[in-house]
C-alpha positions as CSV (number, residue, x, y, z in Angstrom):
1,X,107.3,109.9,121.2
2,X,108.2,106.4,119.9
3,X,109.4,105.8,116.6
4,X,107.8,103.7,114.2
5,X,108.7,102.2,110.6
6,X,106.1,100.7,108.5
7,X,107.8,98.2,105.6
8,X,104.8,97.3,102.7
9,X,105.0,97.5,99.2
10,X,101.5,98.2,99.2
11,X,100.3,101.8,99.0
12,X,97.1,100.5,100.8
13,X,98.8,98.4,102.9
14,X,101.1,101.0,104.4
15,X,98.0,104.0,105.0
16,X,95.9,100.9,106.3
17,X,98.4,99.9,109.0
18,X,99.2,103.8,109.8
19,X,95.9,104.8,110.0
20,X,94.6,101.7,112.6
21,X,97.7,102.7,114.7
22,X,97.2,106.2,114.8
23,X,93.5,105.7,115.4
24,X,94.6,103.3,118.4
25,X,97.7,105.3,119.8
26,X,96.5,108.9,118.8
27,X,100.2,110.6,119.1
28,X,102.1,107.8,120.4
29,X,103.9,107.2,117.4
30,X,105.8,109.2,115.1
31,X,105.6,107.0,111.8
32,X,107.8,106.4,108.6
33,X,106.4,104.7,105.7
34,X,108.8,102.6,103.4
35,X,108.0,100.6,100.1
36,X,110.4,98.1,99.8
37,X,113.0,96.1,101.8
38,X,115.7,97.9,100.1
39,X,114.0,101.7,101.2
40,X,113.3,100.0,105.0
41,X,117.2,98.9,105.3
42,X,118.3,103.1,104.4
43,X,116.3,104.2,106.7
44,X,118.0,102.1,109.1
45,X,120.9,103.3,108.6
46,X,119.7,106.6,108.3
47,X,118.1,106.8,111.9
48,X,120.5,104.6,113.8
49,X,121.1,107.6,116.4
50,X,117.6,107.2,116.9
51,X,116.5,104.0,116.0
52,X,112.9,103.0,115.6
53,X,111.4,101.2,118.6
54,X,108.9,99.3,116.6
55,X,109.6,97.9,112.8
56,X,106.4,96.4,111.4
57,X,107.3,94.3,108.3
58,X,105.9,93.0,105.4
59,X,107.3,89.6,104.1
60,X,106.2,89.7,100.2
61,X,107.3,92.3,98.7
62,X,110.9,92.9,96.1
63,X,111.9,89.7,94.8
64,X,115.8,90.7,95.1
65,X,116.4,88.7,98.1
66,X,115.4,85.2,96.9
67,X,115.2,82.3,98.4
68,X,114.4,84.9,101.3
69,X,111.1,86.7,101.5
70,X,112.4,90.4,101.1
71,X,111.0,90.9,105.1
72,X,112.9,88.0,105.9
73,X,116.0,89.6,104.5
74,X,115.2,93.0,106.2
75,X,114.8,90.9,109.7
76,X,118.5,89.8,109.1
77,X,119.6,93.4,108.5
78,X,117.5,94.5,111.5
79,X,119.3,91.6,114.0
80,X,122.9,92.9,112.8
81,X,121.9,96.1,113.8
82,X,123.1,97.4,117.7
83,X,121.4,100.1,117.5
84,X,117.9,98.0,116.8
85,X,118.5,95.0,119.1
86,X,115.8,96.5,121.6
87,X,113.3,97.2,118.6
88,X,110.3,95.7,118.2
89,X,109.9,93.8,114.7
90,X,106.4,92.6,113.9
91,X,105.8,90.8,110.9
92,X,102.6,91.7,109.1
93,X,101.8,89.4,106.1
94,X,100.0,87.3,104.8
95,X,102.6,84.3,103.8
96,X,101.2,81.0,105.0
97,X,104.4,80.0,106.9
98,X,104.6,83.7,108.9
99,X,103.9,81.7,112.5
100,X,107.4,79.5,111.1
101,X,108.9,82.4,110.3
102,X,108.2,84.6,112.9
103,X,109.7,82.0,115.4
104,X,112.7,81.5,113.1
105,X,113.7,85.3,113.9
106,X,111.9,85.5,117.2
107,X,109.9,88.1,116.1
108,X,106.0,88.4,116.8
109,X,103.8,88.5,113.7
110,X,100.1,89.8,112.5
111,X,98.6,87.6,109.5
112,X,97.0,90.6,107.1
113,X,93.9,88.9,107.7
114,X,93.2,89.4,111.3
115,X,94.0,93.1,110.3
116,X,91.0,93.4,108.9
117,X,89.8,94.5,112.6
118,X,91.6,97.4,114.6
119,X,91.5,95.4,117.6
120,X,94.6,93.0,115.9
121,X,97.0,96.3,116.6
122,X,96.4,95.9,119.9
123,X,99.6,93.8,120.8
124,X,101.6,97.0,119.9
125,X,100.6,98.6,122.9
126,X,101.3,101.7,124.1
């Protein structure tokens, strides 16, 4: 089973994105939720005999990390990772500059409003 971390500080956000993946993947995924940029970067370190293979991140969320979006800051932490260079990190937000972004890290993103159908999950795959 592949590992999956979802990073929102949204309570509705983070069931949202679970629930569309595990209604698309059925038992693909085994799936950690995190609320903050801060919890997302323990975990990390936490699992990094088993990283996750997909990290799906929120960019607006703690404001500790300014001028960085707090995804943007957990992207960094993600890239100085070993153990996560072959992870997946998909950015799910909806900051106006996510495509700039996104190609900044080269990273793949989601805008939160094209989640609004299931069929946006699809580029996870499985």
């Amino acid at each position: 089973m592949n590992k999956m971390l979802i990073v929102d500080d949204s309570s509705s956000w983070r069931r949202y994105h679970k629930d569309c993946i595990e209604q698309l993947y059925k038992d693909k995924y085994d799936i950690t939720l995190a609320a903050s940029a801060a919890q997302a970067n323990d975990l990390l370190y936490a699992e990094v005999d088993e990283p996750y293979d997909i990290i799906l991140t929120d960019m607006q969320m703690e404001s500790d990390y300014l001028p960085l979006y707090a995804g943007e800051w957990l992207i960094e932490q993600i890239q100085n990772f070993d153990a996560y260079k072959n992870s997946r990190v998909i950015i799910i937000s909806a900051a106006m500059n996510i495509k700039f972004i996104a190609e900044k890290y080269n990273v793949e993103y989601i805008r939160k409003a094209d989640c609004r159908s299931i069929d946006s999950y699809r580029i996870i795959g499985g």
